[in-house]
C-alpha positions as CSV (number, residue, x, y, z in Angstrom):
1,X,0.0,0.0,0.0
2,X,1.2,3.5,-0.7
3,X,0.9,5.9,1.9
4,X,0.7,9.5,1.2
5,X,0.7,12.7,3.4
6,X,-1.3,15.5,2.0
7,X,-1.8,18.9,3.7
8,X,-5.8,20.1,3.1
9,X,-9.3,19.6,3.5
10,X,-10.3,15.7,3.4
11,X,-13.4,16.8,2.5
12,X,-12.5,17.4,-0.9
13,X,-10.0,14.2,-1.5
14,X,-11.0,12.3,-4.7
15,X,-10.7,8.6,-3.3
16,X,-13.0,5.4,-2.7
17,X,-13.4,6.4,0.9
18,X,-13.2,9.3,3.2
19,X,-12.7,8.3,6.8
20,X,-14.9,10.1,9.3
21,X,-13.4,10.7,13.0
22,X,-16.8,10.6,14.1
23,X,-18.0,11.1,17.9
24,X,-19.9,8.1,19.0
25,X,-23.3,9.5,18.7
26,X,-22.9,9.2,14.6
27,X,-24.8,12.3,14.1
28,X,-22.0,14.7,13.4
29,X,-20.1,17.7,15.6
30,X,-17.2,19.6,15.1
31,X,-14.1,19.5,13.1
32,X,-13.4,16.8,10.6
33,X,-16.8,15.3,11.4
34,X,-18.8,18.5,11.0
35,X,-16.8,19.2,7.9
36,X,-17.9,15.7,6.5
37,X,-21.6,16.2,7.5
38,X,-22.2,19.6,6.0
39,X,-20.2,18.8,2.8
40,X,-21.5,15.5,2.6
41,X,-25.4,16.3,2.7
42,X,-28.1,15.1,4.5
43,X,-27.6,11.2,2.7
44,X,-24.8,10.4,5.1
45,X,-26.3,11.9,8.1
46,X,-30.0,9.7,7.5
47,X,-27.6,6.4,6.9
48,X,-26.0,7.4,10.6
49,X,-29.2,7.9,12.2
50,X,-30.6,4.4,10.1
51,X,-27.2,2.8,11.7
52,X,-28.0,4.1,15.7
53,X,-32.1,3.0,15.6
54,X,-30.7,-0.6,14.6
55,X,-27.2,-1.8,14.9
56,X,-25.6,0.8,16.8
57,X,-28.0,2.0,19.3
58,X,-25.5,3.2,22.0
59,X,-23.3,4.5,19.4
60,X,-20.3,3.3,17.8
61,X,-17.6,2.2,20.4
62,X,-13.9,3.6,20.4
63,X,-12.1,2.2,17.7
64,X,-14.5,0.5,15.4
65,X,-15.3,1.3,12.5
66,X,-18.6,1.6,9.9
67,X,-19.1,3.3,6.5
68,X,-22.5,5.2,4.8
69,X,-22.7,6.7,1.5
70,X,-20.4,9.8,0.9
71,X,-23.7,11.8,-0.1
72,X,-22.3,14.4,-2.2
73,X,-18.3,13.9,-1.6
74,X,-16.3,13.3,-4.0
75,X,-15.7,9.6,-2.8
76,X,-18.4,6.4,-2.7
77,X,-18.2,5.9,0.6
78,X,-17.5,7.2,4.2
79,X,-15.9,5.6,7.1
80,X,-16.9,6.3,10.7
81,X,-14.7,6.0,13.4
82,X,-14.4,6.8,17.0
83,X,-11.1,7.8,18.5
84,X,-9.8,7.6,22.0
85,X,-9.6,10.9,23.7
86,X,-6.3,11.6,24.6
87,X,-5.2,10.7,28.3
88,X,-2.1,11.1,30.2
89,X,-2.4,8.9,33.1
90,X,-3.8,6.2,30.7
91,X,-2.5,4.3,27.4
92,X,-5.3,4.4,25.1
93,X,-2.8,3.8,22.3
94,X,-4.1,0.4,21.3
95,X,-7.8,2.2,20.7
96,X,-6.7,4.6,18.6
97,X,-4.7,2.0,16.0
98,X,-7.8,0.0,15.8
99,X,-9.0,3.4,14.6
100,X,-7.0,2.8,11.5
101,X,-7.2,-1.0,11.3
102,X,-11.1,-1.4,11.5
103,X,-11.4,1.5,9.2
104,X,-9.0,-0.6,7.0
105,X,-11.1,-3.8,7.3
106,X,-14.0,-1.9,6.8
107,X,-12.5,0.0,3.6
108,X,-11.9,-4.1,2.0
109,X,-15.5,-5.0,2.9
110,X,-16.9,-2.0,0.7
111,X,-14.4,-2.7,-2.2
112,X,-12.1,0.6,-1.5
113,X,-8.9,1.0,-3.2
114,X,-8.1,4.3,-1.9
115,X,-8.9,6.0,1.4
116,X,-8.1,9.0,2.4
117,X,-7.6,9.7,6.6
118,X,-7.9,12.1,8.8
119,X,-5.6,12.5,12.1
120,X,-8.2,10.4,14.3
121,X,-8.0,11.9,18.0
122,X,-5.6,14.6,17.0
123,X,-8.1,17.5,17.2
124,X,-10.4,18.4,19.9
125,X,-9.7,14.8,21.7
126,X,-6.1,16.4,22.7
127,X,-4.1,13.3,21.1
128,X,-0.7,14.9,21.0
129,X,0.3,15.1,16.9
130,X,4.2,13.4,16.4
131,X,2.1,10.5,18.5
132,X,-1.1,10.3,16.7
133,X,0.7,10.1,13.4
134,X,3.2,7.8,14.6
135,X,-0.1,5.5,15.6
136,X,-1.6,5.8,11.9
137,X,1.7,5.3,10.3
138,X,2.0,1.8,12.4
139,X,-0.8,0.4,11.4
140,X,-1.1,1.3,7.7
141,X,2.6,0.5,7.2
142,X,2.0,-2.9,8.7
143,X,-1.2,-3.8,6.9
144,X,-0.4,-6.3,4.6
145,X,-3.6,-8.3,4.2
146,X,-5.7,-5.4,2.7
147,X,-6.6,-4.5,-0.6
148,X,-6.2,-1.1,0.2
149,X,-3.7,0.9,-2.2
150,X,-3.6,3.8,-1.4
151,X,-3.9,5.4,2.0
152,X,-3.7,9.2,2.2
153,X,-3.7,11.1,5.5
154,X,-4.9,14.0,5.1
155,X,-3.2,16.6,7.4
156,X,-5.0,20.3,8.0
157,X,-2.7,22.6,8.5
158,X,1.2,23.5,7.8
159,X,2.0,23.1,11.2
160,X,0.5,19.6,11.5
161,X,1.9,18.8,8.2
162,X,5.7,19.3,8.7
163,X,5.1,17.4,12.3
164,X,3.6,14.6,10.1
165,X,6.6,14.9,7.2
166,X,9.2,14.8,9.9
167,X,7.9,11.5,12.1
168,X,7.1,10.0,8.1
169,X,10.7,10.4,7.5
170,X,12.3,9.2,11.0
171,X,13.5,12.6,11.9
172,X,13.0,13.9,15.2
173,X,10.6,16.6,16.3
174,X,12.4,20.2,17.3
């Protein structure tokens, strides 16, 4: 799989599948999910409410994964997943790779080639950047049972972007 770090809006990323770093409550909010849900249209919010009145009553847990039509994204499909909010006094770590895995998974199940990511948990959930994209890189550099080609995360921000380019390339962050 080619990975690919791309400073801008997710939102407008021509791929298969946009992933979503959704609260659990599927029914959009701030940042990358709010952006996704007022591009998107009202399609992928009535599939999210269609997804909590049957399988997902409670919400989606931390760290899975589930997709709904893109509505009018440029992609097919989008991705939902819940991210760990960041904690010092406890290693959530694990949650937030099956972030990436289960939205891998649930990318093969749809028939995605390319999926573009956000930073799961690196916004308002505090997850501390070098960390969050040393998580992502982990797991997509080590999936080798996918049929996933290309996986773009999608950085917003300059700031977040050279953090990203310099933990991508080994280098240490000033």
């Amino acid at each position: 799989m080619e990975i690919a770090l791309v400073e801008g809006d997710i939102t407008t990323q021509r791929v298969d599948a946009i992933v979503n770093a959704a609260n659990s409550s599927l029914l959009g909010g701030g940042g990358v999910d709010g952006a996704i849900h007022r591009r998107g249209g009202p399609a992928i919010l009535a599939e999210c409410r269609a997804l909590r009145a049957s399988r997902y009553g409670r919400g989606l847990p931390t760290g899975q994964a589930v997709a709904t039509t893109a509505g009018e994204l440029p992609a097919r499909w989008v991705i939902h997943t819940v991210g760990p909010v960041w904690s010092a006094s406890e290693d959530r770590s694990a949650l937030l790779r099956d972030c990436y895995a289960n939205s891998l998974r649930v990318a093969d199940e749809v028939g995605a080639s390319t999926v573009a990511f956000p930073l799961v948990s690196a916004g308002i959930y505090g997850w501390p950047v070098d960390d969050a994209v040393g998580q992502a890189l982990a797991v997509l550099r080590s999936a080798t049972s996918t049929t996933v080609t290309e996986a773009r995360l999608v950085l917003f921000g300059s700031d977040t972007h050279a953090i990203a380019r310099e933990v991508f390339e080994g280098r240490p962050s000033p």
